[in-house]
N, C-alpha and C positions, 0 to 999 in steps of 0.2 A: 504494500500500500504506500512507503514512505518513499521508495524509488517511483511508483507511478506518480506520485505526486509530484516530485524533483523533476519528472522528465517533461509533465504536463507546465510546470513551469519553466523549463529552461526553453521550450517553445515557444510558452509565451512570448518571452523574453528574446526570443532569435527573433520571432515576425516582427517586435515591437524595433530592434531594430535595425529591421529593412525599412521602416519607413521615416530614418535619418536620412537615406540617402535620397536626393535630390532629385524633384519627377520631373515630368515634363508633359504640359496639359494640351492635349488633340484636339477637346469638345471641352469649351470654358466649362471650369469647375471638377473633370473627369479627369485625373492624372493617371500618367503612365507611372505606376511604381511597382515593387519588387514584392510590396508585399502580400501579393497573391503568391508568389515562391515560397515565402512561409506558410502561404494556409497550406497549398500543396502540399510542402514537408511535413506539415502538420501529419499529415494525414499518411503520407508515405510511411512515415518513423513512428508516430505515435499507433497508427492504425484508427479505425471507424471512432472507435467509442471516446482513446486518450486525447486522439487529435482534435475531437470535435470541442471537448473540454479544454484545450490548450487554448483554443480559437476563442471560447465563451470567457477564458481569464483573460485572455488579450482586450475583447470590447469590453468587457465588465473595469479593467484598467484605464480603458481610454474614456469613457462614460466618467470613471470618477473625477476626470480632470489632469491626468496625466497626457503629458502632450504628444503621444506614440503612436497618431496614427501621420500617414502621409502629410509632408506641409508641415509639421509641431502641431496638429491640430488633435484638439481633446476634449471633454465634455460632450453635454448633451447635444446641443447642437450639428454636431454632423451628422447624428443619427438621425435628424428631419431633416437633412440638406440634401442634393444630389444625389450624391454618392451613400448615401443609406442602405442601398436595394441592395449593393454591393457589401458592406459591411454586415448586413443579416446577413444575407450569403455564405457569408466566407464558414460560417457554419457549415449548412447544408454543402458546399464547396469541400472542408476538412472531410468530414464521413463519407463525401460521396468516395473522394480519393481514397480513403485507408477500405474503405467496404470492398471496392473494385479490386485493390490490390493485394489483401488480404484474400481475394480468390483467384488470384492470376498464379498460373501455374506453370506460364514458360519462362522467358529468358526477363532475367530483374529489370535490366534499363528498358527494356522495350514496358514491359507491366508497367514499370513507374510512368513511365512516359505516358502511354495509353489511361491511366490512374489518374492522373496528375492532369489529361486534357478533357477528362469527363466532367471530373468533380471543378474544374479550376476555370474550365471553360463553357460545357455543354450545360452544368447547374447553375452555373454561378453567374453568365451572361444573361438567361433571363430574365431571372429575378430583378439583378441590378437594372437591364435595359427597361423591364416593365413600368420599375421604381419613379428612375429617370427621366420615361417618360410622359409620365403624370407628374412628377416635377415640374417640367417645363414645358408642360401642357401641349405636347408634340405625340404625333401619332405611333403606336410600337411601332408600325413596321417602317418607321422613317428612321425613329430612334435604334433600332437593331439596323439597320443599312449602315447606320454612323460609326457603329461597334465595332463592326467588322475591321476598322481603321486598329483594332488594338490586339487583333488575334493573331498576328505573327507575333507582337511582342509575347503575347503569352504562350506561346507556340514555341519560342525562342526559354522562355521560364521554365514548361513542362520536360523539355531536354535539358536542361541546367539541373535543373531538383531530382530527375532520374539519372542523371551521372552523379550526383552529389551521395544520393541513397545507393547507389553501385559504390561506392568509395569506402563510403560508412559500411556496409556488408563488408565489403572484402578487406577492412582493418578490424572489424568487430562486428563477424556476423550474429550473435545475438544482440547486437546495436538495433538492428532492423527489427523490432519487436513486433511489428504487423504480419507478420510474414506467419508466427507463432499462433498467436491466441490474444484479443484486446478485451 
């Protein structure tokens, strides 16, 4: 229990900070940032259940006023801003990832990979584009055409977090604790 807890925090703690590092905004207010590669990882390392809780300490952090998500931005406020639909996500994003890969039974980077573009990309882009666009009062299917502007980046993340999980396996394959039992 005390190591799941350590590992659900030290995730926390990795996505919190990926989103030090400097975005770069495609759709006013939509940043390109990394730390969808942490929910990812979330989900790759922790697997369904730890990851999705590392993700829930991550917003439940940024909610109280720590400044960790993309931008220094923190408090309630982002969770009624744009980028919201995105932030509940990353939930449903963390589990979808560790559930997929937790049943992938071929080759690790390809699993992560294919894991990491379900949960990071095929769950997590609706929500956030549905979010979005009722935000700014634009049609989905206008608002997912816009999107599409971000899926190589993330396309480019889901390869990075599956080599990163192949790394971590092969220095410390019970590292990869989804792989196991979550």
């Amino acid at each position: 229990m005390e190591r799941n807890v350590t590992f659900i925090a030290l995730m926390a703690a990795f996505t919190a900070v990926l989103g030090l590092i400097p975005t770069i905004n495609l759709i006013p207010g939509v940043p390109i940032a990394l730390q969808v590669m942490g929910v990812m990882l979330c989900g790759l390392i922790l697997g369904a259940k730890r990851g999705a809780l590392a993700v829930v300490l991550f917003l439940v952090l940024a909610a109280i006023g720590l400044p960790i998500l993309t931008g220094f931005r923190g408090g309630l406020a982002p969770f009624a801003g744009a980028t919201a639909g995105f932030l509940y996500g990353y939930v449903a994003a963390a589990f979808v990832t560790g559930f997929v890969f937790e049943r992938w039974k071929g080759n690790l980077i390809v699993g992560a990979i294919v894991a990491s573009l379900i949960g990071g990309v095929l769950v997590l882009y609706p929500i956030g584009t549905v979010w979005l666009a009722s935000y700014l009062e634009k049609p989905v299917m206008a608002m997912a055409q816009s999107m599409l502007a971000f899926v190589p980046g993330d396309i480019i993340k889901a390869v990075i977090a599956g080599l990163i999980t192949a790394k971590i396996a092969k220095a410390r394959p019970a590292a990869i604790l989804s792989r196991q039992a979550s």
